[in-house]
Structure formats: C-alpha cells, structure tokens
N, C-alpha and C positions, 0 to 999 in steps of 0.2 A: 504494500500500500504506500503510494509515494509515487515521486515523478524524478526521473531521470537528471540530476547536477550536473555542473558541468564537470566536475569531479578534480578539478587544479589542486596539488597538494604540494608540499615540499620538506624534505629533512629535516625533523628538527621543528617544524612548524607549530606543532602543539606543544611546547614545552612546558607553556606557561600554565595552561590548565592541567596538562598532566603533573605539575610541581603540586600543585593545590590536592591534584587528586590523590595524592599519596603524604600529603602534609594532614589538613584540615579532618581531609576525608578518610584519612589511615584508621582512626579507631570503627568505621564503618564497614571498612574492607577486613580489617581484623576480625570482628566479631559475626560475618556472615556464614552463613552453616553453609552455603552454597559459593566461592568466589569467582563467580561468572560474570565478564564483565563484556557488554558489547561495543564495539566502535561502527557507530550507525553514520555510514553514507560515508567508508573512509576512501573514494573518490578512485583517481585512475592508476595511483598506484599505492601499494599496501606498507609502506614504509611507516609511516605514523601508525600502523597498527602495531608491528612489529615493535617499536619503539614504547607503545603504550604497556606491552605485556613486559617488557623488560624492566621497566621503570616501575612498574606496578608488583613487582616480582621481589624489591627489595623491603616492599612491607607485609606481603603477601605472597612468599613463597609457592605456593599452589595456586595462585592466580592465573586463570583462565582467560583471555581473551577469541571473543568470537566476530567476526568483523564480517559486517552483512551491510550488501551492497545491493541494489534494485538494478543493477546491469550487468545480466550474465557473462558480458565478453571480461568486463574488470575482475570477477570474482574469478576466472578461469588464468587470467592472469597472474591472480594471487598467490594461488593454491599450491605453484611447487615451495611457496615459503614459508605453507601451514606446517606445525612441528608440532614438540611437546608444549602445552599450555596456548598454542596458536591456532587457528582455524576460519575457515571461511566461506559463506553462503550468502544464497541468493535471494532477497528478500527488502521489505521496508519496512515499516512502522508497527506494521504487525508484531515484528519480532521474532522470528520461526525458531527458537532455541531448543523447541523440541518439549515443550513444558517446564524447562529448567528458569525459573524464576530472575534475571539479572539485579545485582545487588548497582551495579552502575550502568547508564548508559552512555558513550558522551557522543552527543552528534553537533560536528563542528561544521560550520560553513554547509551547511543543510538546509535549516528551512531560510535561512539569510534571501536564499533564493526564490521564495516561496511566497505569495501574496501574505501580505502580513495578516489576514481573515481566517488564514487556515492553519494559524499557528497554533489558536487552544484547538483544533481537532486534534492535529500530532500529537500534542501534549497528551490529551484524555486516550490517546488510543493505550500511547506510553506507560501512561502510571500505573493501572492495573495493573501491569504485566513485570513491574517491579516487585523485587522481596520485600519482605520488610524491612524500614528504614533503609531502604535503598533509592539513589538521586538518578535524574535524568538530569545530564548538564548539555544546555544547549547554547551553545555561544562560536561566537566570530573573531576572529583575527584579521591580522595582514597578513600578505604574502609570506611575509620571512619570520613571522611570530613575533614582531616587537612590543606589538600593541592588541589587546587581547580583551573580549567581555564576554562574562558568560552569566545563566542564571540558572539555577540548582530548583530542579522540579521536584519535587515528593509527592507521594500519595495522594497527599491531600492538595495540592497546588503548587503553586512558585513560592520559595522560602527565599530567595537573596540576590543580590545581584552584586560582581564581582567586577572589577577592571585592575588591570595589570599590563604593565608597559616597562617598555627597560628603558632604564634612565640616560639621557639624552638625545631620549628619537622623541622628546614631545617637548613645546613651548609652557605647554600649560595642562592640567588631569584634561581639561575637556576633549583634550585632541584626540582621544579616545570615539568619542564618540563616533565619528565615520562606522565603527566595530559595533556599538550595541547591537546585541540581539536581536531580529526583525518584530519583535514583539512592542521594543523600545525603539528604535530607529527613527523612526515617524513622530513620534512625542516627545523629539527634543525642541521644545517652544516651547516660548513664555503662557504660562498657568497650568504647565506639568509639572508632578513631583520631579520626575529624571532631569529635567531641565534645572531644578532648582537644586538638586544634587550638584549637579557639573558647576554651575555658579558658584555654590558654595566651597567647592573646594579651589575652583580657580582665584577665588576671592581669598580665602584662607591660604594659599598658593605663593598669591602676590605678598602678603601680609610678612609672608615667611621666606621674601628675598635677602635680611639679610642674611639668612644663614647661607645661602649659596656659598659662604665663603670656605665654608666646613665641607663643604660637597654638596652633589642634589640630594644622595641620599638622607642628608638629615634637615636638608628643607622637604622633602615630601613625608617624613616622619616628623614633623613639627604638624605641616597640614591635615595629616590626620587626625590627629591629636587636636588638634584647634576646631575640627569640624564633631568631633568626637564634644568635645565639651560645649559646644552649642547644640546640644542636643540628639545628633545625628545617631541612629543605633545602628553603627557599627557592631562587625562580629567577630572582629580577631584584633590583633594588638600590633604592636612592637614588630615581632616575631615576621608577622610577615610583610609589615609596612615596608620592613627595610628592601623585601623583594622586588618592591615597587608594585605592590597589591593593594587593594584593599576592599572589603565586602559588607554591604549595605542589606538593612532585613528587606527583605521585598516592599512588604505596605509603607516602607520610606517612599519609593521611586514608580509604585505599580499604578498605570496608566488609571 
C-alpha cells in the first residue's frame, strides 16, 4: 500500500536519526520481546539499510532489520546483501512482516513525497501494526544528512518532533525547516505552533551570539536551554543538544 519514490539515497544519509535511534530510543529497543525493526521505503539502493542494522546492533545485538520497498526491481537489487539480522521485501505501508509485530519503523524521505492529506492515513495504517511501545519515525533530511526532522508516531498518535543539523551547515535552527516532515512543511506560517517553535529558537539563537566565541556548539546549547526555560517542553537535555539535536512534545508544534 503506497506509491512508488523516487527512491534517491546516499551513505551515511540517515545518521542522524539512526544516532537518536539507538541513543533516546535504546531502552525501547532493549526491552522489546521481539527486535524487528523495519526501514520502510529505503529507496534504490539498500545501503542505509544495511547501515541501520549495524548501528542498531551495538545496542541490540539480535537486532533484526527488514527493509520493505513497494518496487520489486529495488528489492531484487537488495537481496544479495540480505544476511544474518538483514532482509528484504516487497511491500508498503501494510507492513508484510509476516505477523511479526515491529518495535520500530523508520520511513525516511517517504511520505515527504506524498500529498501532505495522506499522511495521517500512513500513519493509522502504521500504528496498529506496531509492538508495544514501539515508534514509527517518519522524517526528512538532505541529500548528505546534515540537516534532518523527524516525528516519533506511537500507538496512540505523534509524540515529538525532533530537528538535528550539524553545526555549521545552518545560519540559524530554522534552516531546518526546508526538512520538516510533510505533515509540518506547509504550516510553517505565522499562527502555527511549528512556526513559532522555529522563531523561538532563532530568536533565543541570536540572543546567544555571544557565545559563538566558545564555539557553535555551546551557543546552540545555550538556545536550548533559553527556549527550554521559556516554557518550551523539551524532551532531552544537554546530552544531546550538544549533537546538534533537539526534540519538542508534539502538542508544542502539532498543526
């Protein structure tokens, strides 16, 4: 169920939410009875799959990944690099795992492409078909991963929305935005929460030039921190500011 991407990937591309996936998300993946995790819609060539199961492997040894693609000719591509913990099928939104429950999903540069109307379908086809306490992370990058948003689905709905960029490929948090999620994309304008997210921290951003002087990374660990105590509920700290992260509760930013 789904429609055909254009499927552009490259090396390395997902780093930044697989960092997350195995930081944030590690006591998730630890505690699953089942560790299946799928890379939905990973495009024309399976390199980011491969990458996901290895990366995901140093917090979850037995970590499975199963990479399902909606165009038979890429999945036939894939397949001489399926191995132990790797695998690959043909399918979309549905999920074909076979009944086997996924504790993760992440579909990157997926529905980006996708009338933004059809995005809560995806979403609802998704959650169901999640374990328990298990996330569908659905989010956009650039080409070379520098600049990255994604939002963590659960069962029950969207829990958070995340941006993450490496320091020195942006003027300001908002330049991010070209990347939100296609759920967000369209509602960055004045009398949206996400718009006033992006302000805020561009605003808290500027506030915190001078530290530039110490580096960026601890003027954009200042603007968290600054955005953080004007009320913003933030969901991590320090810890990952420093990554050039940071993750917002949904009902902050949700359209």
């Amino acid at each position: 169920m789904g429609a055909v991407t254009r499927g552009t990937t490259n090396p390395n591309r997902l780093r930044r939410a697989d960092r997350w996936l195995t930081g944030p998300l590690a006591p998730v993946l630890r505690a699953a009875a089942d560790p299946l995790v799928v890379d939905l819609g990973f495009g024309a060539s399976p390199t980011t799959a491969v990458e996901l199961r290895d990366r995901l492997r140093t917090v979850r040894p037995d970590a499975e990944v199963l990479g399902i693609e909606i165009d038979p000719a890429r999945v036939a591509a894939a397949r001489p690099l399926a191995g132990p913990g790797l695998d690959f099928r043909v399918g979309g939104f549905e999920l074909p795992t076979g009944g086997r429950a996924p504790v993760v999903v992440r579909a990157f540069n997926v529905l980006r492409q996708y009338p933004a109307e059809e995005v809560a379908g995806a979403w609802d086809l998704v959650r169901p078909r999640l374990a328990p306490g298990g996330v569908l992370v659905d989010g956009t990058c650039d080409e070379i991963g520098r600049r990255a948003a994604w939002v963590a689905v659960g069962a029950g709905g969207p829990r958070s929305l995340s941006l993450s960029f490496r320091f020195g490929s942006v003027e300001r948090p908002s330049d991010v935005a070209p990347r939100l999620p296609k759920v967000l994309i369209h509602r960055n304008v004045p009398g949206e929460r996400v718009h006033a997210w992006l302000a805020a921290l561009d605003a808290a951003w500027s506030a915190a030039a001078p530290l530039a002087a110490f580096g960026v990374r601890q003027r954009w660990v200042a603007t968290c921190r600054a955005v953080r105590d004007l009320g913003w509920p933030l969901l991590d700290g320090p810890v990952r500011w420093r990554l050039g992260e940071v993750t917002v509760r949904w009902d902050a930013v949700a359209p």
